[in-house]
Backbone bond lengths (Angstrom), bond angles and torsions (degrees), N, CA, C in turn:
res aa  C-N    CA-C-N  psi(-1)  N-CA   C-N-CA  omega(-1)  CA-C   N-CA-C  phi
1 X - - - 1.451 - - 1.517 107.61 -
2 X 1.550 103.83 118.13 1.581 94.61 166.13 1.313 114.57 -74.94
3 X 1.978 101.72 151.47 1.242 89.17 -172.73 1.617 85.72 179.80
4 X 1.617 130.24 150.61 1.816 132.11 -149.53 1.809 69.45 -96.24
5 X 1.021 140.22 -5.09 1.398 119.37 -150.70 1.716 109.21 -102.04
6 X 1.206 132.23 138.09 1.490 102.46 -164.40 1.613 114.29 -103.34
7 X 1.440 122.20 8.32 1.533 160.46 -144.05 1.225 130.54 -163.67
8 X 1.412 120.07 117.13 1.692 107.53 154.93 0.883 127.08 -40.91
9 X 1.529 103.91 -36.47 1.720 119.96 176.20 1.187 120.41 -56.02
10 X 1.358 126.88 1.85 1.460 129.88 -166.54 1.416 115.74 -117.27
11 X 2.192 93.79 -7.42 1.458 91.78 179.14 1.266 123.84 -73.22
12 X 1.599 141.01 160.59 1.341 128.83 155.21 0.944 105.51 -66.31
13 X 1.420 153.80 -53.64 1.500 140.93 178.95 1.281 129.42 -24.32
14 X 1.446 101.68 -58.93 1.676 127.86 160.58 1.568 112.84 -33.99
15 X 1.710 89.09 -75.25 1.843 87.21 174.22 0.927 127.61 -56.36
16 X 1.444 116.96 -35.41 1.985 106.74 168.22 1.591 118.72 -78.32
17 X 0.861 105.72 -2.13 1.617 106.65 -166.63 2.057 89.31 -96.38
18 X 1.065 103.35 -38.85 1.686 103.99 158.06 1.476 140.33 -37.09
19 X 1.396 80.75 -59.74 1.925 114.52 164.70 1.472 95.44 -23.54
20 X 1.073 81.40 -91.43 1.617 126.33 -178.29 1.404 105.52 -14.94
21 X 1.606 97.34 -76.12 1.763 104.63 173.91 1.621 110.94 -35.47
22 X 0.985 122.12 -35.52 1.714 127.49 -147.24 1.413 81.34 -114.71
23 X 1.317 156.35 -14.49 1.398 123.02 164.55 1.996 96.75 -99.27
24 X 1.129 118.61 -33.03 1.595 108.25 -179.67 1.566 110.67 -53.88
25 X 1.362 105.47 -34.30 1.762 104.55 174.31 1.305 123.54 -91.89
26 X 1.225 118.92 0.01 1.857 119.94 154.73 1.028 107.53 -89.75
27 X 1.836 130.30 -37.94 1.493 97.91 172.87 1.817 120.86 -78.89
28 X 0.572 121.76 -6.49 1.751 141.58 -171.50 1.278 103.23 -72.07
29 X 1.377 119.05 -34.18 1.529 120.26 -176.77 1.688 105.49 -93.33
30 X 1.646 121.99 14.56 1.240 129.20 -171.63 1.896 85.17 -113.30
31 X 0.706 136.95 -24.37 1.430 152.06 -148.77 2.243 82.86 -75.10
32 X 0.878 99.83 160.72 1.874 122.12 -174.51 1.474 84.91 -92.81
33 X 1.620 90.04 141.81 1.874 103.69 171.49 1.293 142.98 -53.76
34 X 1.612 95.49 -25.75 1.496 89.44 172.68 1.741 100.02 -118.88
35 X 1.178 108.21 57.48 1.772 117.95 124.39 1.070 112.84 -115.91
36 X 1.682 140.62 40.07 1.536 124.67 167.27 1.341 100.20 -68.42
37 X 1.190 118.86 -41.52 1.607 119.50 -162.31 1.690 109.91 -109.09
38 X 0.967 102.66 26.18 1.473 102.98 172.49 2.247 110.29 -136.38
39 X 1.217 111.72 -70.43 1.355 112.32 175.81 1.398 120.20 -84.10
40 X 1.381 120.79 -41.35 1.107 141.52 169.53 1.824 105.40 -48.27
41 X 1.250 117.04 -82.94 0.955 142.18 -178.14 1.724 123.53 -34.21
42 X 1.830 94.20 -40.01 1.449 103.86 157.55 1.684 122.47 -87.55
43 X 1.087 112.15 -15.20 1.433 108.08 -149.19 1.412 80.46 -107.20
44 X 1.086 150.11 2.33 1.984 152.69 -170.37 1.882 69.27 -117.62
45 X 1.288 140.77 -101.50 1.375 123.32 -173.51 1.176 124.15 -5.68
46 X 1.395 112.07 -80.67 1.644 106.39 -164.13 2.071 107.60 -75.55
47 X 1.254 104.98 -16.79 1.601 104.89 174.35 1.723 119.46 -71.63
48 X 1.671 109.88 -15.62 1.399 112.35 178.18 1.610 89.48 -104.50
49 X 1.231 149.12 -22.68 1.769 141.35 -165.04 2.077 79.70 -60.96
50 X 1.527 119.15 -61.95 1.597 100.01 -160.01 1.119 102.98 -37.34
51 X 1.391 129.43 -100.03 1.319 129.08 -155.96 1.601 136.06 -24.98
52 X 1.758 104.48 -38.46 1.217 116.84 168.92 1.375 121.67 -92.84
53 X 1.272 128.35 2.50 1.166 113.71 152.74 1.887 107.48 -109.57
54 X 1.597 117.26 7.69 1.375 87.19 135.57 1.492 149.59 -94.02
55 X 1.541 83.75 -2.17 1.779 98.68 179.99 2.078 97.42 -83.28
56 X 1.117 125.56 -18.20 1.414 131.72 -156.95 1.774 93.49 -87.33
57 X 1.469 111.71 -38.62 1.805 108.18 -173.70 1.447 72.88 -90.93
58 X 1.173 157.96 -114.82 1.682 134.79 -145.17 1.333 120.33 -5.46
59 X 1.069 144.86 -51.20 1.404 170.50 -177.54 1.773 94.98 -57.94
60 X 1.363 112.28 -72.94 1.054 120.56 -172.02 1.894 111.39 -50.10
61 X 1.210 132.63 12.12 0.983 117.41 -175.12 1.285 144.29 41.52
62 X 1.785 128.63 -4.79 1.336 119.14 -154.27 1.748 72.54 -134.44
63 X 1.255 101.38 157.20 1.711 123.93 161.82 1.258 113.62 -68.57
64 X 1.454 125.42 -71.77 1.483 94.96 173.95 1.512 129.44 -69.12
65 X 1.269 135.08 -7.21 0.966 119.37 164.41 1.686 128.35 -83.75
66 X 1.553 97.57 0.52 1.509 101.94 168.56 1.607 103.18 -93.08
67 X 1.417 115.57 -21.23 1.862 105.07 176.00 1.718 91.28 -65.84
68 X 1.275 115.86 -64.05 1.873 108.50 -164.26 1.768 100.25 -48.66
69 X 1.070 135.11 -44.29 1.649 108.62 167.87 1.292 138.92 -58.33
70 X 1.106 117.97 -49.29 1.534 129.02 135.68 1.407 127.00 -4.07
71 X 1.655 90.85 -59.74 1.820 96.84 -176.10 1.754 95.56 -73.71
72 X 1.372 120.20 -28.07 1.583 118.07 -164.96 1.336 93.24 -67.93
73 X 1.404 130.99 -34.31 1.411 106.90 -172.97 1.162 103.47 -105.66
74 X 1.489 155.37 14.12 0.889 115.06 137.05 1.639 138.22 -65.76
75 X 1.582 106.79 -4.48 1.826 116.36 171.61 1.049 72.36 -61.44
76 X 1.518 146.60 -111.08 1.432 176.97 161.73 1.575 90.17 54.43
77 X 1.535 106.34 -64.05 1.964 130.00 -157.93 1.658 89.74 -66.80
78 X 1.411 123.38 -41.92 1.721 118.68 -155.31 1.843 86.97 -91.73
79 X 1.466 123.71 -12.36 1.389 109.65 -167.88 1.357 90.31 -81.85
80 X 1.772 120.81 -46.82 1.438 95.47 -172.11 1.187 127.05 -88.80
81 X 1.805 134.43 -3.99 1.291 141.23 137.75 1.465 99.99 -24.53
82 X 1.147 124.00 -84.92 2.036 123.06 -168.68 1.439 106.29 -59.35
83 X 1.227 134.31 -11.04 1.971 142.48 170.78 1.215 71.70 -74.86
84 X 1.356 130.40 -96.33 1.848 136.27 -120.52 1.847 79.11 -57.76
85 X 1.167 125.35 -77.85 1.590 129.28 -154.40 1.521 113.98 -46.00
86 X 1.005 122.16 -31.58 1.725 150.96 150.56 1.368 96.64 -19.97
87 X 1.778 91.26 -78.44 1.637 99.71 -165.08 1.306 102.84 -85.92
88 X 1.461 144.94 8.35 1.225 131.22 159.18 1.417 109.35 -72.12
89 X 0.995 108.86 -59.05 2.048 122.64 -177.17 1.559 90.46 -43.91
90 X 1.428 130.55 -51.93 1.230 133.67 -164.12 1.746 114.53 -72.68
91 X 1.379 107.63 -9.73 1.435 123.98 174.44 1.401 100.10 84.99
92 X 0.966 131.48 13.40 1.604 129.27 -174.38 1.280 123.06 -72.13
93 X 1.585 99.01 -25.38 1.644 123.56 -173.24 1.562 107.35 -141.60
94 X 1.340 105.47 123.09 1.744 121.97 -169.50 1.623 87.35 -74.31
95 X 1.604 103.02 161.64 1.130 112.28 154.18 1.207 137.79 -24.39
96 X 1.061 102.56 -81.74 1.827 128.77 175.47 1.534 103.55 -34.92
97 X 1.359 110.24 -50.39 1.511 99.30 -157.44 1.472 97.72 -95.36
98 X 1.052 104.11 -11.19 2.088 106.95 169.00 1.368 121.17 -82.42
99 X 1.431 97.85 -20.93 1.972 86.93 156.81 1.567 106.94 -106.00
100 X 1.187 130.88 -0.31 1.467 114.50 166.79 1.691 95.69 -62.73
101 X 1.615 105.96 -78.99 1.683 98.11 -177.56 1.572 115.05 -25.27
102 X 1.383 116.14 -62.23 1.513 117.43 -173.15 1.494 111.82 -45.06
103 X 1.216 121.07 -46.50 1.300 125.42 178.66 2.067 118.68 -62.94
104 X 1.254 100.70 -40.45 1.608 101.78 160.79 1.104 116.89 -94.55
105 X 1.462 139.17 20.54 1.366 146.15 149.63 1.667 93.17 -77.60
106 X 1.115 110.21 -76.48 1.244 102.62 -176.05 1.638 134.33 -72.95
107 X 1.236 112.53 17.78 1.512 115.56 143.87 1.350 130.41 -112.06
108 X 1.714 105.25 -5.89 1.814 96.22 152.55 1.008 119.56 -55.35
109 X 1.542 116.87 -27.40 1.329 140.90 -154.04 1.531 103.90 -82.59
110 X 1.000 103.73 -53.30 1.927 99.23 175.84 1.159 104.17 -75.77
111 X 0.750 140.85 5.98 1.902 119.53 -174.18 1.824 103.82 -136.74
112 X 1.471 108.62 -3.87 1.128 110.51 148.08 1.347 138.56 -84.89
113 X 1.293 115.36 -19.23 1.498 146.07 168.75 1.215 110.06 -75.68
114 X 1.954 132.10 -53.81 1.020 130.25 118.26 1.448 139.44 19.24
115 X 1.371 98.73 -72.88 1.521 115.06 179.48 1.839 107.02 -79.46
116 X 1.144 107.90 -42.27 1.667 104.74 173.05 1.147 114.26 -59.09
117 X 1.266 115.36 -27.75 1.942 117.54 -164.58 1.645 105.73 -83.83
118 X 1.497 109.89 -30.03 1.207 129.92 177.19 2.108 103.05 -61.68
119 X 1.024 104.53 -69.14 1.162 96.00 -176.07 1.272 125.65 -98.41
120 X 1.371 122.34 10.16 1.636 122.84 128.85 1.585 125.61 -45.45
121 X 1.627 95.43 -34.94 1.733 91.62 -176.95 1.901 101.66 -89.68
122 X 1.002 106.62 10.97 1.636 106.11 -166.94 1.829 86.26 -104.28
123 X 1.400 128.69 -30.17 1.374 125.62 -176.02 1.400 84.67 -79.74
124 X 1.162 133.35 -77.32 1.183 106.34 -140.05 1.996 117.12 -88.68
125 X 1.010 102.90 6.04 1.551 108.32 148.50 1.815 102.90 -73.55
126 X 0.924 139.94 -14.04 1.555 118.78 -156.99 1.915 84.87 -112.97
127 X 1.294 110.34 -25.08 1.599 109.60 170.89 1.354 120.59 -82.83
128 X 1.363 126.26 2.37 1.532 139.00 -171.51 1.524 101.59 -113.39
């Protein structure tokens, strides 16, 4: 994939979608014992799939197959949006710290959307 960037690692998406990882798994370990294998267990899953399947369509070299990863994590971003609210209703997660997450849920979210719109317009300039 061409691209000025020399890394996934260089994306902002990446780095926030990191964030993310690293605050969903400090509060997760606040979570009661027997959700290791039930809320916990999914919501540490689908909160590490963003990042690696945006570093995984990087990898892949081709444009559309970096939009179809992209789209995989955003399921990934809305699975752990409906986890965190889960465990808010469930008291697992205070306010405060359920709109911090909510709030970096939803700016992986723009600048991953962002990033698709970006190289949607890069396909179809390269098809014109």
């Amino acid at each position: 994939m061409e691209n000025r960037l020399k890394s996934y690692k260089d994306l902002i998406v990446g780095q926030k979608a990191i964030e993310l990882v690293t605050e969903i798994y400090s509060v997760s370990k606040t979570f009661p014992n027997e959700e290791k294998f039930g809320i916990v267990n999914q919501l540490n899953r689908a909160v590490v799939s963003i990042p690696a399947n945006i570093a995984e369509g990087w990898g892949r070299e081709s444009s559309k197959n970096y939009l179809q990863f992209l789209r995989i994590s955003r399921g990934s971003l809305m699975e752990v949006e409906t986890l965190i609210l889960i465990s808010k209703n469930l008291k697992y997660v205070d306010e405060e710290k359920f709109n911090l997450i909510s709030n970096k849920i939803e700016e992986v979210g723009k600048i991953r959307q962002g990033l698709i719109k970006s190289i949607q317009q890069r396909i179809t300039i390269m098809n014109n």
